[in-house]
C-alpha positions in Angstrom: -5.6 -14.0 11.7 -3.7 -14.1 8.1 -0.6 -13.0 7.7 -1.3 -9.9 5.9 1.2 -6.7 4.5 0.1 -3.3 3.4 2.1 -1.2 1.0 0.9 2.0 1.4 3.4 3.5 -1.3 3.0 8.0 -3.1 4.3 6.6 -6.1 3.2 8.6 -8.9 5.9 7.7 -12.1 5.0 7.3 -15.1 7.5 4.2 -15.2 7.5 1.5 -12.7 11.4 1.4 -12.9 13.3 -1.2 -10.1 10.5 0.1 -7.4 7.0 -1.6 -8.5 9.1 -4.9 -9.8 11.1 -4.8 -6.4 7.6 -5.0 -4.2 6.1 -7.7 -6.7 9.4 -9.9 -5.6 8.8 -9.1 -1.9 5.6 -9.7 -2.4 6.2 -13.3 -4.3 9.0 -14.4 -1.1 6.5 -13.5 1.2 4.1 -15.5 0.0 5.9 -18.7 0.1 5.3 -18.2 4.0 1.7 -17.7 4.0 1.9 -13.9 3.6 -0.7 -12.1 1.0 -0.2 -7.9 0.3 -2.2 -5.4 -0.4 -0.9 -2.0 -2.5 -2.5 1.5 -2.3 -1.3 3.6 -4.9 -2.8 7.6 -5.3 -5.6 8.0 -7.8 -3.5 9.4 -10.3 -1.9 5.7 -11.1 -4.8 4.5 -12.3 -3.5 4.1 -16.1 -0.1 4.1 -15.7 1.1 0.9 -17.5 2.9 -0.4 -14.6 -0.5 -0.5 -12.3 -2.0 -2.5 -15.6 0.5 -5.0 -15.2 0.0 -5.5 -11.9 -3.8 -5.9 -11.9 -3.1 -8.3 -14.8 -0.9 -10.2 -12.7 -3.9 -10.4 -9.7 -2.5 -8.0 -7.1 -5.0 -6.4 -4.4 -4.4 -3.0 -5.0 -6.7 0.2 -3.7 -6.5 3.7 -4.8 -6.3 6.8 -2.3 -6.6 10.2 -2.6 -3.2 11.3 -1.0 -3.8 15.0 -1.2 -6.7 14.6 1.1 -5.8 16.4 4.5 -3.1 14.6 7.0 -5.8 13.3 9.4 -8.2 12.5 6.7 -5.8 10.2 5.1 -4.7 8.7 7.9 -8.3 7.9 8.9 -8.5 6.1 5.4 -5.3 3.9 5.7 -6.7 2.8 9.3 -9.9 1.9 8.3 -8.8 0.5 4.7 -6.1 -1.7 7.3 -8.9 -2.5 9.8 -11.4 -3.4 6.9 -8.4 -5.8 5.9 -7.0 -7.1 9.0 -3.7 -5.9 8.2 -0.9 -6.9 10.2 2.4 -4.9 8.7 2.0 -1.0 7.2 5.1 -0.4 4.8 5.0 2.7 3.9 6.8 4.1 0.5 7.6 7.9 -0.1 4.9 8.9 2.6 6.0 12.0 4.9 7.7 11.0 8.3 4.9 12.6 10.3 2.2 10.8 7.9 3.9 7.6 8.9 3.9 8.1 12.8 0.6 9.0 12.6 -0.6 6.1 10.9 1.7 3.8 13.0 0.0 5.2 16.0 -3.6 5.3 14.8 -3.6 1.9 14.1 -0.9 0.6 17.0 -4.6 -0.9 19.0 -6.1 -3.0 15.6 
């Protein structure tokens, strides 16, 4: 199995300020150790400049619908992670209880 991280990050600015350049250089140490990340950003991102740059620099990056109901969402993330064989969920600006709930939906995968 690959070494694989997940941000799953409710970032919705309109400016990708220290946060988006701060995963992109988690994301570059990491991969000096065999690592390879995947981002999910809300639909909304879609055009924001930041996301651009991102997608021009390669990243794997998927698009959720985070106003979709708690259990619905969580279902997503799991099966988005499962589909991926994701081995670390970091979540960013997600509710606590969202966060549980993933980390125990997906604590058997």
């Amino acid at each position: 199995m690959a070494n694989k991280l997940m941000f799953v990050c409710d970032y919705k600015s309109y400016y990708g300020g220290n946060f988006i350049p701060s995963l992109m250089a988690i994301e570059k140490m990491l991969s000096k150790h065999g690592w390879t990340c995947l981002y999910i950003f809300p639909c909304e991102t879609k055009e924001r400049y930041w996301l651009r740059y991102m997608q021009d620099q390669n990243k794997h990056i998927q698009f959720v619908d985070f106003s979709q109901g708690q259990k619905s969402f969580v279902n997503t993330i799991k099966d988005i992670s499962e589909k991926n064989e994701i081995c670390i969920i970091h979540t960013h600006f997600i509710k606590l209880m969202i966060a549980e709930m993933i980390s125990f939906s997906c604590k058997d995968t």
